[in-house]
SEFIVO-127950 format. One record per residue (C-alpha): x, y, z; residue in one letter. Coordinates in steps of 0.02 Angstrom, whole numbers, padded with zeros to 5 digits, always signed. Layout:
XYZA
...
# end
This chain:
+03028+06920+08899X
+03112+06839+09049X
+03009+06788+09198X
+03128+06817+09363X
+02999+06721+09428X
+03058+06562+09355X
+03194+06529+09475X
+03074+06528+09608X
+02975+06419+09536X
+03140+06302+09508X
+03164+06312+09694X
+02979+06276+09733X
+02988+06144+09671X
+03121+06064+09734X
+03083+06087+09911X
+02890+06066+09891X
+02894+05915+09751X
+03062+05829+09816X
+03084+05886+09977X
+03279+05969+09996X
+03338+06128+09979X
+03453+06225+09876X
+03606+06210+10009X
+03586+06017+09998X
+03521+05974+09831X
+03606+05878+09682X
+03619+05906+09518X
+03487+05763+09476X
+03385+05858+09606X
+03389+06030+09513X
+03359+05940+09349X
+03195+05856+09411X
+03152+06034+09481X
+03207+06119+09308X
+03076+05978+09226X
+02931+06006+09334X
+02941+06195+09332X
+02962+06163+09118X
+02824+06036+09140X
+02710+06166+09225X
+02720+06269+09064X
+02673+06144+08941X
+02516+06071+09032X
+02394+06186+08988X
+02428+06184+08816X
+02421+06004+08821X
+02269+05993+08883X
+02199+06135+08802X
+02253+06041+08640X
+02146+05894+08695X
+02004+05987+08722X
+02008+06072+08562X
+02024+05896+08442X
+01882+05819+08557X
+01773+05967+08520X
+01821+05976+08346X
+01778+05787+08301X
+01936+05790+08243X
+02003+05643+08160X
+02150+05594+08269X
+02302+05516+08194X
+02360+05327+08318X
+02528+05298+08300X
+02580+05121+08351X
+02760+05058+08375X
+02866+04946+08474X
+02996+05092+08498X
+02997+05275+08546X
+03157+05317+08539X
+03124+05510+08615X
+03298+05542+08688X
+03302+05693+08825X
+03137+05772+08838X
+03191+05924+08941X
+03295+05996+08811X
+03149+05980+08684X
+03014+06035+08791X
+03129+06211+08811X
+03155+06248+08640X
+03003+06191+08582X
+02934+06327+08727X
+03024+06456+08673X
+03092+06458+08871X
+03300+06439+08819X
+03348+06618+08885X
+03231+06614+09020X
+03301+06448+09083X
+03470+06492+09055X
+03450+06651+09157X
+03343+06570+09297X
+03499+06427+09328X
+03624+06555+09301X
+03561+06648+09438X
+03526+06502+09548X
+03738+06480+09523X
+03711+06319+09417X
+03774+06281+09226X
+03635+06290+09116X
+03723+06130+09015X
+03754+06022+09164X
+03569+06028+09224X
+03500+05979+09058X
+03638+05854+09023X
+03597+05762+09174X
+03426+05690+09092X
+03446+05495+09066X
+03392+05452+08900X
+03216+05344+08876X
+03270+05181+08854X
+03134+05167+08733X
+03199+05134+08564X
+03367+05033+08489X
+03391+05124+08307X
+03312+05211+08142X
+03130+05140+08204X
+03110+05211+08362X
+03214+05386+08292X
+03090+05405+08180X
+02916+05365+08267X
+03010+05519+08414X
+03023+05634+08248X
+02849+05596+08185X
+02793+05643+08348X
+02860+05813+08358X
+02813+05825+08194X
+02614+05797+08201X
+02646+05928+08364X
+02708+06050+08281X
+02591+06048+08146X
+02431+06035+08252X
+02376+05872+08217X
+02262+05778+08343X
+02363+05609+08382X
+02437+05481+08505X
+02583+05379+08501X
+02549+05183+08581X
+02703+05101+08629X
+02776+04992+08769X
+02831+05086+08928X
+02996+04971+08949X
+03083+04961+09118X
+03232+04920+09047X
+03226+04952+08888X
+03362+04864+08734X
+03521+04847+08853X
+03665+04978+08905X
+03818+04930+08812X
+03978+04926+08885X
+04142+04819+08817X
+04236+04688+08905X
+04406+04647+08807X
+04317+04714+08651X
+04159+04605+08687X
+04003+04683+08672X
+03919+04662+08874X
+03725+04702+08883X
+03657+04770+09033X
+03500+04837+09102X
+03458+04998+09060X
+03412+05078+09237X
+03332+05239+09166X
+03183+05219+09281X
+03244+05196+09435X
+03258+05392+09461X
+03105+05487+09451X
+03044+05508+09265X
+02967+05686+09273X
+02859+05671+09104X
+02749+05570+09105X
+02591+05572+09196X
+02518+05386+09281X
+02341+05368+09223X
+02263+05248+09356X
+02093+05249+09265X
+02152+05187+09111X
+02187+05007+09140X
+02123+04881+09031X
+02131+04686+09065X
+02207+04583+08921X
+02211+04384+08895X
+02314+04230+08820X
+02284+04056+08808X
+02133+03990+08844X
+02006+03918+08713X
+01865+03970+08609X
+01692+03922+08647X
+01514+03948+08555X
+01377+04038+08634X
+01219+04090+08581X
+01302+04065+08403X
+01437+04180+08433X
+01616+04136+08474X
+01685+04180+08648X
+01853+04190+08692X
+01903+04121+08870X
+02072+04170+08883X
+02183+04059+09032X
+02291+04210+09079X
+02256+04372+09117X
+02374+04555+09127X
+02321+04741+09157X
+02387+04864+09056X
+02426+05034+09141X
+02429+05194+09027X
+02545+05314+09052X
+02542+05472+08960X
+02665+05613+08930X
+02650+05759+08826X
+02747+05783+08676X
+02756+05970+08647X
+02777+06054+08464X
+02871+06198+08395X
+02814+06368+08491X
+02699+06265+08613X
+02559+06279+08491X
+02503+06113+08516X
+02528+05956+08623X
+02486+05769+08575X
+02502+05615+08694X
+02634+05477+08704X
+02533+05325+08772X
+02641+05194+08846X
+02575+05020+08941X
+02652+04928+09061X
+02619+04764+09111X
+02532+04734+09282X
+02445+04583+09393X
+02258+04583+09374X
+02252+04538+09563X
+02423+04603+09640X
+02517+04540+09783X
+02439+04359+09860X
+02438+04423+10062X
+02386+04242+10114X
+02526+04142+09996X
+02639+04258+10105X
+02575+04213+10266X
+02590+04035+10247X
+02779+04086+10207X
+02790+04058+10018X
+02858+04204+09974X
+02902+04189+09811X
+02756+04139+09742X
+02647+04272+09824X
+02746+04395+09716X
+02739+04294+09553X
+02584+04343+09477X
+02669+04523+09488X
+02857+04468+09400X
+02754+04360+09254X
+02671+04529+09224X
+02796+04629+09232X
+02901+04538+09110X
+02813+04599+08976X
+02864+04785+08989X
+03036+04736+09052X
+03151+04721+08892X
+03138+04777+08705X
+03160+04628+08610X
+03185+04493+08705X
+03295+04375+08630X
+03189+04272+08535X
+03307+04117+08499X
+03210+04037+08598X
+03027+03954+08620X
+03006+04063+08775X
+03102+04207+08706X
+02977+04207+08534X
+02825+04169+08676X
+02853+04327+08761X
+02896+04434+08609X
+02716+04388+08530X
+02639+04429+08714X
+02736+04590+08681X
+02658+04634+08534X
+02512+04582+08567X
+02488+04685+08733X
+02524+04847+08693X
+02430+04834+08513X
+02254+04767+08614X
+02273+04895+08746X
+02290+05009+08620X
+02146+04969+08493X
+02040+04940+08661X
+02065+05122+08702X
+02036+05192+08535X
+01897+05103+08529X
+01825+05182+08705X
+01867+05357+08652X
+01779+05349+08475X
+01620+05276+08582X
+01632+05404+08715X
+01644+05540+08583X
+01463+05467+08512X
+01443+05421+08331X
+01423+05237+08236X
+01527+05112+08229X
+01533+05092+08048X
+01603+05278+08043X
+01753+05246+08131X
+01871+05257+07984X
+01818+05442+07969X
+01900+05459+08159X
+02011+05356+08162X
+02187+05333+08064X
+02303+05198+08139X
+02470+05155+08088X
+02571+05009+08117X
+02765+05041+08116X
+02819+04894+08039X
+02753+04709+08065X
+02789+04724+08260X
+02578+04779+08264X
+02501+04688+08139X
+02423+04571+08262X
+02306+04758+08239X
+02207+04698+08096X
+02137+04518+08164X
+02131+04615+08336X
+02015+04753+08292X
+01923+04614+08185X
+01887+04524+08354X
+01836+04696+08443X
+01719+04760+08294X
+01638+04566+08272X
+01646+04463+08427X
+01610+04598+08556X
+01491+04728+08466X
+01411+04624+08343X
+01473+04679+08191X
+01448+04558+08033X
+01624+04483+07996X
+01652+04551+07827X
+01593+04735+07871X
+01726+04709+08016X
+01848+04680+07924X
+01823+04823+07792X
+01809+04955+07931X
+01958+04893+08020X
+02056+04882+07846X
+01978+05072+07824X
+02064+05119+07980X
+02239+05041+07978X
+02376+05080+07870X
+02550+04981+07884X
+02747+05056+07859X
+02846+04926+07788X
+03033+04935+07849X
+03132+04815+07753X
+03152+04707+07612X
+03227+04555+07686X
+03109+04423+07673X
+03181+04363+07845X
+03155+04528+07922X
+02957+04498+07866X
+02901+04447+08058X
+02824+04230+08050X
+02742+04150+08189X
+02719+03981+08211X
+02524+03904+08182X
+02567+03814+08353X
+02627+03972+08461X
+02455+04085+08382X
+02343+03948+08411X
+02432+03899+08588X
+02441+04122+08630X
+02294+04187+08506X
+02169+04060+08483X
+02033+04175+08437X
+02148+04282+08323X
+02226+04113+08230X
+02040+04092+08188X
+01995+04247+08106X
+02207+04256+08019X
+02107+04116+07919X
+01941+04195+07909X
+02029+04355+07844X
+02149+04243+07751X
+01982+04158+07645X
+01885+04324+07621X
+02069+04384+07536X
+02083+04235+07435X
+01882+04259+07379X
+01910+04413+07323X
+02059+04386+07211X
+02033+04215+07145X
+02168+04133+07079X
+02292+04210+07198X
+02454+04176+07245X
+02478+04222+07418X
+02438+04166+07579X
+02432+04237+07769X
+02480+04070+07810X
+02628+03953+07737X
+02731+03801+07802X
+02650+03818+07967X
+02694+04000+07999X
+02577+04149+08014X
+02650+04280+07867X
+02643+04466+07990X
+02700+04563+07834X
+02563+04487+07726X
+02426+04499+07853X
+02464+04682+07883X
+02482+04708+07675X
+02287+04637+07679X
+02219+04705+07832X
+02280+04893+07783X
+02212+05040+07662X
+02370+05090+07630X
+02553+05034+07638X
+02703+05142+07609X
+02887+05122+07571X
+02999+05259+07655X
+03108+05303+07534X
+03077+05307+07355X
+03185+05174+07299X
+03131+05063+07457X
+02942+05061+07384X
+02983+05037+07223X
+03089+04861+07288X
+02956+04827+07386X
+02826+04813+07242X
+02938+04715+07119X
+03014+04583+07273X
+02931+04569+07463X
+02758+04612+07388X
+02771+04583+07215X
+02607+04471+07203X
+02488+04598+07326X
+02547+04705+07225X
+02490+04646+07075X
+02314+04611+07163X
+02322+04794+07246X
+02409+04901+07150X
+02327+05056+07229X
+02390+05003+07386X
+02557+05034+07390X
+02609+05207+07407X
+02784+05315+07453X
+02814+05422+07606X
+03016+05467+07607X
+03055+05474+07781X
+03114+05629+07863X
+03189+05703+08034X
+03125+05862+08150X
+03241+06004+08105X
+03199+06065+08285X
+03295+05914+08392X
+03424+05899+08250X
+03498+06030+08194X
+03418+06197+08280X
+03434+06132+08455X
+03583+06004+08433X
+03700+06127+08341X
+03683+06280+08382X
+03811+06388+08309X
+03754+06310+08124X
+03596+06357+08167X
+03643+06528+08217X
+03739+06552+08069X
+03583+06494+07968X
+03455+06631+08058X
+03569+06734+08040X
+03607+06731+07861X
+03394+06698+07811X
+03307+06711+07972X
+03210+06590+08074X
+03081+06545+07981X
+03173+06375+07919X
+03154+06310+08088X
+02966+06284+08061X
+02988+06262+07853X
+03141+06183+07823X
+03120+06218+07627X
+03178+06396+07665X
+03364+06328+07688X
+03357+06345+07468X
+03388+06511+07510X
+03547+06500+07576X
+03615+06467+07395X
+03672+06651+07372X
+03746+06621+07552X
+03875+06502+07477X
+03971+06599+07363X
+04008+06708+07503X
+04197+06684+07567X
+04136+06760+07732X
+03974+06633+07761X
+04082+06483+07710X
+04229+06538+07833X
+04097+06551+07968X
+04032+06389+07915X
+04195+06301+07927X
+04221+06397+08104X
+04062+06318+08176X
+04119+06143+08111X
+04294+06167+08187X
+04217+06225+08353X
+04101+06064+08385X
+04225+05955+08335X
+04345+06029+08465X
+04191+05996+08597X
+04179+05833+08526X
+04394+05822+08557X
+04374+05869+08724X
+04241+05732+08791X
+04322+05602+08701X
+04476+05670+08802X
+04360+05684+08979X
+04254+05541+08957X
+04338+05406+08862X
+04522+05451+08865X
+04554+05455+08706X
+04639+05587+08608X
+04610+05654+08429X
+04655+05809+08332X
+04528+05914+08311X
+04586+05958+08149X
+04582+05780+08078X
+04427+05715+07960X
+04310+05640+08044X
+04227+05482+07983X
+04074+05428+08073X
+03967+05271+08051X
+03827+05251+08196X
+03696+05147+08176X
+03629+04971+08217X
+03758+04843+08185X
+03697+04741+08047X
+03775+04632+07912X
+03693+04754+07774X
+03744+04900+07834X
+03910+04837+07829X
+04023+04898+07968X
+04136+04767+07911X
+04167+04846+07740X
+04235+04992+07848X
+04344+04911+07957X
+04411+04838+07835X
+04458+04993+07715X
+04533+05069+07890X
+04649+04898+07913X
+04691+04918+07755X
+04730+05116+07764X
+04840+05076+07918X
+04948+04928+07815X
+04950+05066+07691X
+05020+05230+07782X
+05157+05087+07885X
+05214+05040+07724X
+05229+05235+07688X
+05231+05328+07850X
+05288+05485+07766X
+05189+05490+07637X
+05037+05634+07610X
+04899+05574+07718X
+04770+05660+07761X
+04737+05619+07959X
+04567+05526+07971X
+04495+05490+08164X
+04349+05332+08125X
+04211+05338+08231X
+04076+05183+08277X
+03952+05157+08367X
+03798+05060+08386X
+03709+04922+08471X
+03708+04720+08418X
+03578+04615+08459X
+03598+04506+08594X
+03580+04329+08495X
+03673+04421+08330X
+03838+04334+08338X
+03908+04382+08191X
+03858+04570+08215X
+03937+04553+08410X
+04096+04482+08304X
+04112+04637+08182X
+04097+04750+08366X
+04247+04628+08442X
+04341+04663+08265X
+04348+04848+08263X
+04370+04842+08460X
+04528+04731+08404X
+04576+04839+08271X
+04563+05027+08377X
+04713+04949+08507X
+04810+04895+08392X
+04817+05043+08254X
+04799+05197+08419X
+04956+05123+08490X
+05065+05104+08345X
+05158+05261+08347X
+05203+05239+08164X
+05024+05285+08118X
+04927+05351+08243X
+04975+05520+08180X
+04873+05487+08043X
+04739+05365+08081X
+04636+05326+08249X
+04469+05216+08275X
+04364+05210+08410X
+04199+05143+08468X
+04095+05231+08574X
+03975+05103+08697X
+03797+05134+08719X
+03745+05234+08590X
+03587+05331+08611X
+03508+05506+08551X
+03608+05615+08662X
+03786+05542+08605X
+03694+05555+08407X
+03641+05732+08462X
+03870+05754+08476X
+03923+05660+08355X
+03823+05704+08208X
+03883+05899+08209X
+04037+05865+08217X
+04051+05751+08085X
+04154+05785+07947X
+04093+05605+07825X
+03924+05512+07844X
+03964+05330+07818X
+03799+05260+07738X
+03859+05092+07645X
+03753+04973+07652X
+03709+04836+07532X
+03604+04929+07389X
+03424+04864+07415X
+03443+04831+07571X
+03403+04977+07665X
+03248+05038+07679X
+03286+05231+07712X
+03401+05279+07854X
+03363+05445+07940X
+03552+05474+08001X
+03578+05490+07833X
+03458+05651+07814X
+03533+05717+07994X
+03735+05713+07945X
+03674+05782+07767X
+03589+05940+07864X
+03722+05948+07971X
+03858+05963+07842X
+03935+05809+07825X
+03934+05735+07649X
+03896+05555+07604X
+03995+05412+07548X
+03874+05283+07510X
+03791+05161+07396X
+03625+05198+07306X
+03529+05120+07430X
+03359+05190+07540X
+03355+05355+07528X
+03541+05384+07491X
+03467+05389+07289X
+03349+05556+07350X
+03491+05626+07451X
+03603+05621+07323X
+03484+05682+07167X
+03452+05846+07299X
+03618+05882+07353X
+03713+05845+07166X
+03814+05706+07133X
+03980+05806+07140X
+03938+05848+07336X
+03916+05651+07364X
+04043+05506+07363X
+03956+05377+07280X
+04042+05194+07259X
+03964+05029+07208X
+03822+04930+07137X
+03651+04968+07113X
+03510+04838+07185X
+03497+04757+06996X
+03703+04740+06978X
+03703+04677+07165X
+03586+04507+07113X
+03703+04470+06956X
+03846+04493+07063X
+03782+04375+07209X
+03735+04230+07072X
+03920+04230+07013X
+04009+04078+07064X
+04159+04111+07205X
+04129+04305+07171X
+04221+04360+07354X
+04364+04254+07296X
+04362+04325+07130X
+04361+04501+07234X
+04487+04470+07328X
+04618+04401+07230X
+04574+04573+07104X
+04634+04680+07263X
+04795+04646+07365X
+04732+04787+07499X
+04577+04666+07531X
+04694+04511+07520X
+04817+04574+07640X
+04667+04661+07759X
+04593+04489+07774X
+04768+04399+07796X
+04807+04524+07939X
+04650+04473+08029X
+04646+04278+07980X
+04827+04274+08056X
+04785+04377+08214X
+04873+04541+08200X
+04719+04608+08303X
+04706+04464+08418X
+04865+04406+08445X
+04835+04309+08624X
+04682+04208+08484X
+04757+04217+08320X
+04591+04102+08276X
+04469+04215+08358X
+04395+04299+08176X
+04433+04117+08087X
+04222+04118+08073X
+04224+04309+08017X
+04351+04290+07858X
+04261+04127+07823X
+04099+04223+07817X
+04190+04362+07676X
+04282+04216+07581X
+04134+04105+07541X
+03964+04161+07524X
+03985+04353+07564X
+03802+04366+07547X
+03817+04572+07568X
+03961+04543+07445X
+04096+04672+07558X
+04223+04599+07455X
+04141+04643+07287X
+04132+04830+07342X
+04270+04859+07446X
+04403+04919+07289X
+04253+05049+07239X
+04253+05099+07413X
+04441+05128+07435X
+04432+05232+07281X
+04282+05331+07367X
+04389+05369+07517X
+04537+05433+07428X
+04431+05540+07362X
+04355+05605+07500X
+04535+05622+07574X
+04567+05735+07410X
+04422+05856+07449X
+04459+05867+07596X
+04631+05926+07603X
+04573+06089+07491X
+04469+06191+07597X
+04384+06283+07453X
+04306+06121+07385X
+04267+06042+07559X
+04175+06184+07629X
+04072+06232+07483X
+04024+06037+07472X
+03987+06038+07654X
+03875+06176+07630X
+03790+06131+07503X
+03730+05975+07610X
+03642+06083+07730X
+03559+06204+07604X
+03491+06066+07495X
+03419+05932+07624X
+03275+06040+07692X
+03155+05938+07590X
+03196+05783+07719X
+03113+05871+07867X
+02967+05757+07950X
+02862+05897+07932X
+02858+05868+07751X
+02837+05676+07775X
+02716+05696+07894X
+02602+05809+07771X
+02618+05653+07641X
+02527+05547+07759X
+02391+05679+07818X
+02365+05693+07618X
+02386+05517+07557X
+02366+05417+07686X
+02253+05479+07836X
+02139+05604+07784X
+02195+05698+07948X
+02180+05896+07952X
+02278+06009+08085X
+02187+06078+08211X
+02186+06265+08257X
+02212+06253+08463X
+02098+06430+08477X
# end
């Protein structure tokens, strides 16, 4: 039922909280308005949620990660309200567009990629199933960087998503906790004492993350970084200026940037303060909320479940060590069984060199007390399994990935073939020692934020064809099956697809100036750019496409628009070399009028959630390629899948489960497996071996050595086909010919409607299974021992 109430309350608001009025108010203004009045409705439930876990004893779930990477929270907050007509109606009567308001949200700058994506979906997730929990995380001021392009150089930029005011979260002045560094440890009274040298605050911040129907609300808990004493009034008076404000900036600077660029002693200084910070101010809290809530310390297992997302907060398990031992007396080794009862660890990667290491010098220097017990923990380990192997320590480095494997209950892979890798390679020998440790959780994404709310017409389509149960048990989309071999359901299908990719025509038209045909495949690859995932391998099948249809511009091609996007790390050169490249390679091939009937590139800067939120339903291929065994999982995977866009990809991370569900036919597999990709890699000169078996890849690689691309530099990617022609660790050249072959035939389906559609389909009714609902139910069970919570 509609409240014509609710426009009122819009209006209140926005003369009341920000002080205009509807004949002089901007959009921003009736967006912050639009929040507050949403925000109005979800506070009661999220406190009445609150109340009902603390009165329950429930055990909550503590969710700790370096990223967040929520997106827009308006949008969310009114579907996951129910409020989408009423909304619509209030701004359509107020003489606004509905789309504009909500568009008008700046995303958190909270996340970078796949890690941050999927602590936002496991958040919804535990919401909408009624679990008691709290996400910890950093509350960054600027976040990664904004991305924009200078002559096809990457430029990073502060993100400025805070200097407007963020209507969602909720300042908690009485939560502020002091935190240390440096310093030394002492003895007294026969107990060790850590006087730390430097001192921070950290400031909670809390805003509610909402689940599907408002049934429940959990909290997203993020520190920032202030001065224990503030501003220095008498430095100022004697005129030094500066320093009376430098207490403040030191603070500061550790919730100003998501990874810092740690090239550097300073850089790898204030990452470890990073991760330090928010993990201490986090374990400190738990740790006052079990003791407020009454009951023994040596229960705290049985309310508590914390999990570290990746290594970033494994300083956790020495940390809670020091908390349970040197402040409340706890013997060491029943400290460090009830912290190892609480904590369980996500492992993200494979890569050895992804594994975080810090040096013996900076813990000692940073964390003297916690270098101390890394050894303690690191000799009760070794006493316990004589005759190991492994060590928290090594060639003067502190091992994170190890000392969260020890320190933790449980550790899970996310995807199935990612935690079977990680038994026989990063963790072969704790394995061995614990091999009831490791377990599986395949990751998964919230059907609500990524395909009900983010493409509508599918999802319309889909209610209407099985109802809307799916949106809260995204299983039920099996029963679209009978659906498909409907003529009707698969034209109305391929009418949805056409119409979001025409939306997606149009703001590339409006916003970036670039024009494609709506009726052209489109081939997207967004994520991270990374050497594994291999961006490279694409750009180069597209240069070699484009040599192709000039040496045949009349030949039967089927028009292809290629689509990338993602972020590089600051201090990644290579990575920032493969953005220049395809930068390069989209002015050359969009002007050449022989071609560019046939074949355009782009990429998009900045990417974020809201430009994944438009990308992903129109998209007609999901470009998932890395190097098998390198990729942990992937998520955008599972969200193109649902969305209808099949898969060309390698058997890597959950590609392998994505695959087995949809069928093999509906998925364009190409190149090695993880075993074939180690024999490969131990062949002598194998890229050269590659190359000279495929002229396309010779004369791709020719083209760029000889500055077709970068004609005004014709040495500019001299580094770049070095890189492919030697050691071609990732081994692009190995796969590329299997790749090419992959693409023609995804250029063959698609050209015959009644085997792209059905395929397309078939993608969305057979992915339910990778809803975070599902993943986040393999945790409660295996993992946490966490029940939902009825809110009544």
């Amino acid at each position: 039922m509609i409240d014509a109430r609710f426009s009122d309350t819009i209006t209140r608001h926005l003369i009341y909280a920000l002080g205009t009025d509807p004949d002089h108010a901007t959009l921003r203004d009736w967006r912050i308005a639009l929040s507050l009045a949403v925000r109005d409705r979800l506070v009661d439930r999220w406190l009445a949620a609150s109340h009902a876990a603390r009165k329950a004893g429930a055990k909550r779930v503590y969710y700790l990660s370096m990223e967040f990477l929520i997106g827009r929270l308006l949008e969310d907050a009114i579907v996951n309200l129910r409020l989408e007509d009423e909304v619509r109606a209030a701004l359509s009567a107020l003489g606004l567009s509905p789309e504009a308001v909500i568009q008008d949200e700046p995303d958190a700058a909270l996340g970078n990629g796949g890690l941050g994506r999927l602590a936002a979906c496991f958040m919804e997730s535990l919401a909408s199933l009624g679990v008691p929990a709290i996400g910890y995380g950093i509350r960054y001021e600027h976040g990664l960087f904004r991305q924009s392009f200078v002559e096809g150089r990457q430029v990073e930029e502060p993100e400025d998503w805070l200097t407007q005011y963020h209507t969602w979260e909720f300042k908690r002045r009485n939560v502020r906790l002091r935190l240390c560094f440096g310093g030394e440890v002492v003895e007294e009274a026969g107990k060790a004492v850590w006087r730390g040298a430097e001192a921070v605050m950290a400031q909670a911040h809390d805003t509610p993350m909402i689940g599907w129907q408002g049934r429940w609300a959990n909290t997203l808990r993020l520190w920032s970084a202030e001065p224990l004493h503030g501003f220095d009034l008498d430095r100022f008076n004697r005129g030094d200026y500066a320093a009376a404000a430098e207490a403040e900036a030191l603070a500061r600077t550790i919730s100003r940037v998501l990874y810092p660029d740690d090239t550097t002693e300073r850089g790898k200084e204030l990452r470890l303060k990073q991760e330090y910070f928010f993990t201490a101010a986090s374990l400190q809290d738990i740790l006052h909320r079990f003791e407020d809530e009454g009951g023994a310390l040596a229960d705290l297992p049985k309310k508590a479940a914390i999990q570290l997302n990746d290594t970033h907060p494994a300083i956790a398990g020495p940390e809670l060590v020091r908390l349970l031992h040197d402040e409340r007396g706890m013997p060491l080794d029943q400290a460090i069984e009830t912290a190892r009862g609480c904590l369980s660890y996500t492992n993200h990667t494979l890569m050895p060199e992804a594994l975080e290491c810090w040096s013996e010098d900076l813990m000692t220097r940073l964390l003297p007390r916690h270098m101390q017990l890394i050894e303690r923990i690191d000799a009760a380990h070794a006493a316990e399994n004589p005759g190991r192997k492994v060590a928290l320590t090594a060639h003067g480095e502190v091992r994170m990935g190890e000392l969260a494997f020890v320190m933790a209950h449980k550790v899970n892979g996310v995807s199935a073939l990612h935690t079977d890798l990680m038994k026989q390679t990063v963790f072969a020998e704790l394995h061995r020692m614990h091999p009831d440790r490791i377990v599986n959780q395949t990751n998964g994404v919230t059907p609500r934020r990524w395909l009900f709310s983010a493409n509508p017409r599918l999802s319309r389509l889909i209610t209407g064809a099985i109802g809307e149960g799916w949106v809260c048990d995204l299983d039920q989309l099996e029963t679209l099956e009978p659906s498909l071999r409907d003529p009707a359901f698969l034209d109305a299908y391929a009418t949805a697809k056409r119409a979001n990719k025409a939306d997606l025509a149009a703001w590339l038209a409006e916003a970036h100036g670039i024009t494609v045909d709506p009726e052209a495949l489109f081939d997207v690859q967004i994520k991270r750019i990374h050497e594994y995932k291999r961006q490279h391998l694409n750009i180069l099948e597209t240069i070699a496409l484009w040599r192709e249809i000039k040496a045949n511009p009349n030949g039967p091609w089927v028009p292809r628009v290629k689509i990338f996007a993602g972020k590089a790390a600051p201090g990644y050169a290579f990575a920032k070399e493969i953005i220049h490249l395809i930068n390069d390679v989209a002015t050359v091939v969009n002007a050449d009028p022989e071609t560019n009937r046939f074949l355009k590139v782009m990429f998009l800067p900045n990417y974020n959630v809201s430009l994944a939120e438009r990308l992903i339903p129109a998209a007609d291929l999901s470009e998932q390629i890395s190097t098998a065994g390198k990729e942990a999982s992937g998520t955008g995977n599972m969200k193109f899948a649902l969305n209808g866009a099949p898969t060309i990809g390698t058997l890597d991370g959950a590609n392998v489960e994505i695959r087995d569900r949809v069928g093999e036919e509906n998925f364009f597999l190409f190149g090695m497996t993880a075993e074939e990709t180690e024999i490969r890699r131990a062949a002598p000169d194998h890229a050269r071996q590659a190359i000279a078996a495929d002229t396309r890849l010779g004369g791709a690689l020719k083209a760029v050595s000889q500055g077709v691309f970068s004609p005004r530099d014709r040495h500019r990617y001299r580094g770049f086909v070095g890189n492919l022609t030697g050691h071609d660790y990732f081994l692009v050249c190995s796969d590329f010919t299997a790749y090419w072959d992959a693409q023609r035939r995804v250029d063959a389906a698609f050209a015959d409607p009644g085997v792209w559609w059905p395929m397309a389909a078939r993608n969305t009714a057979r992915t339910g299974w990778f809803s975070s609902d599902r993943t986040i139910r393999g945790y409660m069970a295996d993992i946490w021992g966490a029940v939902p919570i009825d809110p009544a």
